[in-house]
C-alpha positions in Angstrom: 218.3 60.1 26.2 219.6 59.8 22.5 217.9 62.5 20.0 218.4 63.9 16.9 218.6 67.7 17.5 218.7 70.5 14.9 220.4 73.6 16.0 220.6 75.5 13.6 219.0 75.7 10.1 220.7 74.4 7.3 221.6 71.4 5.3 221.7 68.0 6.8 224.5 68.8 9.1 222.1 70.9 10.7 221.2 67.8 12.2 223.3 66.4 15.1 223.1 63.2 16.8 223.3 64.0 20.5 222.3 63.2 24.7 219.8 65.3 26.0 218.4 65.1 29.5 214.7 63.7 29.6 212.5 66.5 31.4 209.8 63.5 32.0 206.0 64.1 31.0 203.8 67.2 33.2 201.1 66.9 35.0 198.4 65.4 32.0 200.8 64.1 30.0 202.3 60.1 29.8 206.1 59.4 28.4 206.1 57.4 25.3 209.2 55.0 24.2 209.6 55.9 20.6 209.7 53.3 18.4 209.9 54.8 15.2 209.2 58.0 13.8 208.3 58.9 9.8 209.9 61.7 7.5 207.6 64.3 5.9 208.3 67.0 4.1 207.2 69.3 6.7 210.3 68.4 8.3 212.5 68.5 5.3 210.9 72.7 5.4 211.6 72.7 9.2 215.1 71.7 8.8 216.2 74.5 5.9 214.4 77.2 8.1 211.4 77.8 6.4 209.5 78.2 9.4 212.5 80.9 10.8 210.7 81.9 14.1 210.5 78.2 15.4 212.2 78.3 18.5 216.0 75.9 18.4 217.4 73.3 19.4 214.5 71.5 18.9 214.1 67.8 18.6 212.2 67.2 15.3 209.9 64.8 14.0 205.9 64.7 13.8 205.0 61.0 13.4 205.6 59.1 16.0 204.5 55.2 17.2 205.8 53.9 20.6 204.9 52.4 23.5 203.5 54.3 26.7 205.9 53.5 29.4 203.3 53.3 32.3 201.1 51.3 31.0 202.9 48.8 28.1 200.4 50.1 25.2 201.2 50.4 21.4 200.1 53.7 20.7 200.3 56.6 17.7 200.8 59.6 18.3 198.0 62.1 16.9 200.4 65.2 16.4 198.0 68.4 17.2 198.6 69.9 20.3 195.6 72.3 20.5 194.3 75.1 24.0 191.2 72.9 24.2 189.4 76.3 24.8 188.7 78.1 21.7 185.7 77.8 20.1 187.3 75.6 17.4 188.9 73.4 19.8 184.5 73.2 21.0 183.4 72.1 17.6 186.3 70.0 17.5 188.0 71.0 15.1 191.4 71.5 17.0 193.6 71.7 13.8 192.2 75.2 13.3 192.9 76.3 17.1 194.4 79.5 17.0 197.3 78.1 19.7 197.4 75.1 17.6 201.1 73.6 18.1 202.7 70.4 15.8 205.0 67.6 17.7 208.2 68.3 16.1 208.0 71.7 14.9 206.7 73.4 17.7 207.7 71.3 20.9 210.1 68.5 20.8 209.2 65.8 19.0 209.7 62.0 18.1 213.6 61.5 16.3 214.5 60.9 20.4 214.3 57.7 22.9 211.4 59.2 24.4 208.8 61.7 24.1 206.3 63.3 26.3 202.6 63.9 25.1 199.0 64.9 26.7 197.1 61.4 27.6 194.9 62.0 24.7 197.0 62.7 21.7 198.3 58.6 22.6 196.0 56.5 20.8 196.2 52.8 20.8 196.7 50.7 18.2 196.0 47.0 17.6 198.2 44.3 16.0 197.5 44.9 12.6 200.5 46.8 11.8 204.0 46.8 13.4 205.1 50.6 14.8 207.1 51.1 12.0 204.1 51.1 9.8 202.1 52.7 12.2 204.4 55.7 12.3 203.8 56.3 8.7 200.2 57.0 9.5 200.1 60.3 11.4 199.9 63.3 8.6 199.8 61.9 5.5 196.4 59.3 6.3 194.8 62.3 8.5 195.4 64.5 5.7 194.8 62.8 2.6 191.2 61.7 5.1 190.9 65.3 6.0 191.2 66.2 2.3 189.2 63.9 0.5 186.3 63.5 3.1 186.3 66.5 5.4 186.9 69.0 2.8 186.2 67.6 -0.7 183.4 65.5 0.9 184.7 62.5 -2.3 181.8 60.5 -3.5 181.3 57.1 -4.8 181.3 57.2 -8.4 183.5 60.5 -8.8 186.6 61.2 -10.7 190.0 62.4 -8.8 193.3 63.6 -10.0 196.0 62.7 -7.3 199.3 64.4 -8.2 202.7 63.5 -7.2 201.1 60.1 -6.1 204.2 58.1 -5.1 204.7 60.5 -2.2 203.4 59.5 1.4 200.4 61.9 1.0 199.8 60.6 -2.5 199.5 56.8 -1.7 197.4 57.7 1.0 194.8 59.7 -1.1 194.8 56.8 -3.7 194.1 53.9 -1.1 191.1 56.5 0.6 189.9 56.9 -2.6 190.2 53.7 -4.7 188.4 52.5 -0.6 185.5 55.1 -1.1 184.4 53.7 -4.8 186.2 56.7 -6.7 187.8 56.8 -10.0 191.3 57.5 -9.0 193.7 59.1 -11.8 197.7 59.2 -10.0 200.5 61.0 -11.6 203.9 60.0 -11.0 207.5 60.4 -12.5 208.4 57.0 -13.4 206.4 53.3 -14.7 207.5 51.9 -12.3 206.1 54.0 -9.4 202.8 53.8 -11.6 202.5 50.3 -11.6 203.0 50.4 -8.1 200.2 52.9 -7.7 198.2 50.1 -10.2 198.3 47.6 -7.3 197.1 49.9 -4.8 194.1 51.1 -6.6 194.8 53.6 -9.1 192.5 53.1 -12.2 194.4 55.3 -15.0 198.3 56.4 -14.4 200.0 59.4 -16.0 203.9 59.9 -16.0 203.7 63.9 -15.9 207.5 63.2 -17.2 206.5 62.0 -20.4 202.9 63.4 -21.2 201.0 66.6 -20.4 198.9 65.9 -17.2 196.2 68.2 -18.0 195.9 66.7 -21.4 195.8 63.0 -20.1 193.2 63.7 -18.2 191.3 65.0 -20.5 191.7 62.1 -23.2 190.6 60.0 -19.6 188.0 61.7 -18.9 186.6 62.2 -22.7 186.8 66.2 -22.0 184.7 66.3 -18.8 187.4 66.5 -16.1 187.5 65.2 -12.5 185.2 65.7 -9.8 188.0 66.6 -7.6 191.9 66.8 -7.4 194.1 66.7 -4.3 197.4 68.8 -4.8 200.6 69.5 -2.5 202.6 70.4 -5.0 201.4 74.4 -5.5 203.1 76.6 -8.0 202.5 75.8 -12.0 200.8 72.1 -11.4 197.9 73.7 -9.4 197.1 76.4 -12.0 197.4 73.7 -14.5 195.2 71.4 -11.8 192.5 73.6 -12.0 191.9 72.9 -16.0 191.6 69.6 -15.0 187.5 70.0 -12.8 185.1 69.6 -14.1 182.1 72.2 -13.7 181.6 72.5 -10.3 184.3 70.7 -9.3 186.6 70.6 -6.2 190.4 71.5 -6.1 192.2 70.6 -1.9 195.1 72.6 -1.6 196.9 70.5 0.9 200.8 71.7 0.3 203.8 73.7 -1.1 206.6 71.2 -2.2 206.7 72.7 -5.4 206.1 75.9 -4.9 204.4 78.6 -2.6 202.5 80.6 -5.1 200.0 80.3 -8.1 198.8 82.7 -10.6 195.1 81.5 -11.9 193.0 82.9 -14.1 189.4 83.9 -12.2 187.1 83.7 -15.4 187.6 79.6 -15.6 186.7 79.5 -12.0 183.4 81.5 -11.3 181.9 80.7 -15.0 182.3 77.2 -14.3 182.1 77.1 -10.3 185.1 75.5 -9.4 186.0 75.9 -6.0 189.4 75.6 -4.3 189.6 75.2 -1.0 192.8 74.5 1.6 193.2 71.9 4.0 195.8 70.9 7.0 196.0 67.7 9.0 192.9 66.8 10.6 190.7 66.2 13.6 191.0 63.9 16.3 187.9 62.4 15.6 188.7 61.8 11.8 192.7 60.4 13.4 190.3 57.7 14.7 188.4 57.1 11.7 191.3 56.9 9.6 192.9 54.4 12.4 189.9 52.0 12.4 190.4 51.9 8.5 194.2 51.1 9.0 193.2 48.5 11.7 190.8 46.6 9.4 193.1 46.4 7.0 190.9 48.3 4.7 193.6 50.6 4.3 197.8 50.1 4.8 200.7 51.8 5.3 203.4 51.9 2.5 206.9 51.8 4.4 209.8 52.3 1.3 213.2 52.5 3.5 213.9 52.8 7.2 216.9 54.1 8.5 218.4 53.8 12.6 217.9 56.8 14.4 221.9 57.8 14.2 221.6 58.0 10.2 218.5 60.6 10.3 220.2 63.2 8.5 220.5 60.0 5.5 217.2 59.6 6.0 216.7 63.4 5.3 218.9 63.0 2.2 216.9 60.3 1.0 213.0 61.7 1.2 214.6 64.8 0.1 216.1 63.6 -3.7 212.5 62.2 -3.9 213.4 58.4 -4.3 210.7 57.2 -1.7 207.7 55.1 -3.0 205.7 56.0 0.0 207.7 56.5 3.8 210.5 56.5 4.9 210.9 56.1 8.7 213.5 56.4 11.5 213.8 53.4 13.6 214.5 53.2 17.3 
């Protein structure tokens, strides 16, 4: 079967173009036809070795939609692979199982004619959307879902600070929370990418290019701050972030793209109880919340570019110089 294989760490030619022989699904486990498979910057991490005891060649890429081959059924793929066993994997919370393994980082995964998953992590999918939006869904809905209303537990009538909001994550956090009756304040690097984030329910824009964040939101606000801000971008922009709550107010840690590491000051944050808290994907039970939204149409995917499976390492390139306005996808 055709895959995309990285061998080695590296730069985009780390990724080759290449037949592989197709194992077929064990026992427990049906073959999906992959469709199309979405970019994240998880794998843009996986790729340059940031993760350097995953275990290569491995066939990358964590967001899949297909069809199962055995029974004809449109399905997304809900990427944690979890023991089942633990007592996290018992409250159902499998994204914290201590075995926990990711499609695409940890077992092959969906830039390949075919991939092999337990029955359960298939989950069907109506009409609404075609597989190339439906692949956009996987980690940045569950987590932006996972974020807002596992973690931050977002309530009608709040404020939110969504940084980097152009970004897959990003959209999805504005749509979840413009849906749940929040305020949403999005930060992006160009007007044009804030207008865009105007039509999809943003209520106040900030081009962190041109104007202090932390001050906009402030003149926003009138000096009270937001109820809550989601940030994957780490480093500087979260210590800054954290000026942003109001008292009592909830900062998500959700990612690194900027930077693995913040220095914050500790008075700011017990005199005023501010908590910050971290989250990572999601549940399977929230991966079907999230898709009922998504098959109402209450929420959507944002597809910006797709590229044929043969031009991943392009597609890499693109996501990577930070061009994309939501996803960009690999097509099958």
């Amino acid at each position: 079967m055709r895959t995309i294989t990285l061998g080695r760490f590296g730069d985009f030619d780390a990724l080759s173009f290449a037949d592989r022989p197709d194992p077929g699904p064990a026992q427990g486990e049906v073959a999906v036809a992959v469709k199309a498979c979405a970019l994240n910057h998880l794998d843009l991490r996986v790729r340059r070795g940031e993760f350097p005891w995953l275990a290569l060649p491995l066939v990358p890429g964590t967001d899949v939609a297909g069809v199962v081959e055995e029974t004809g059924e449109k399905v997304v793929i809900y990427p944690v692979l979890s023991c089942g066993a633990c007592r996290h994997c018992a409250e159902g919370r499998e994204n914290l199982c201590r075995e926990v393994r990711i499609l695409g980082v940890h077992r092959d995964g969906g830039l390949s004619e075919r991939v092999s998953i337990p029955r359960r992590n298939a989950i069907p999918v109506p009409d609404t959307f075609d597989l190339t939006e439906w692949s956009s869904v996987p980690v940045t809905f569950l987590t932006a879902w996972h974020a807002l209303v596992g973690r931050a537990n977002l309530r009608v009538g709040e404020k939110i600070l969504v940084h980097s909001a152009s970004s897959g994550l990003g959209v999805a956090a504005v749509e979840i929370a413009s849906a749940g009756g929040a305020t949403v304040i999005a930060t992006a690097s160009s007007d044009e990418k804030l207008a865009r984030l105007s039509e999809l329910g943003a209520h106040h824009t900030i081009n962190y290019r041109q104007t202090d964040f932390a001050e906009a939101v402030r003149e926003i606000t009138k000096g009270e701050g937001v109820d809550v801000v989601i940030d994957h971008l780490g480093g500087a922009t979260l210590t800054e972030s954290i000026s942003c709550l109001t008292r009592g107010g909830r900062l998500v840690c959700c990612g690194e793209t900027e930077s693995p590491s913040a220095t914050i000051a500790l008075r700011p944050l017990f005199n005023r109880e501010r908590t910050i808290m971290g989250a990572t994907l999601g549940t399977r039970k929230e991966f079907l919340d999230v898709l009922a939204l998504l098959g109402q149409k209450t929420l959507k995917p944002v597809v910006d570019a797709t590229f044929p499976l043969e031009r991943a390492a392009d597609a890499h390139r693109y996501l990577e110089g930070r061009h994309a306005f939501g996803k960009v996808v690999v097509t099958l």
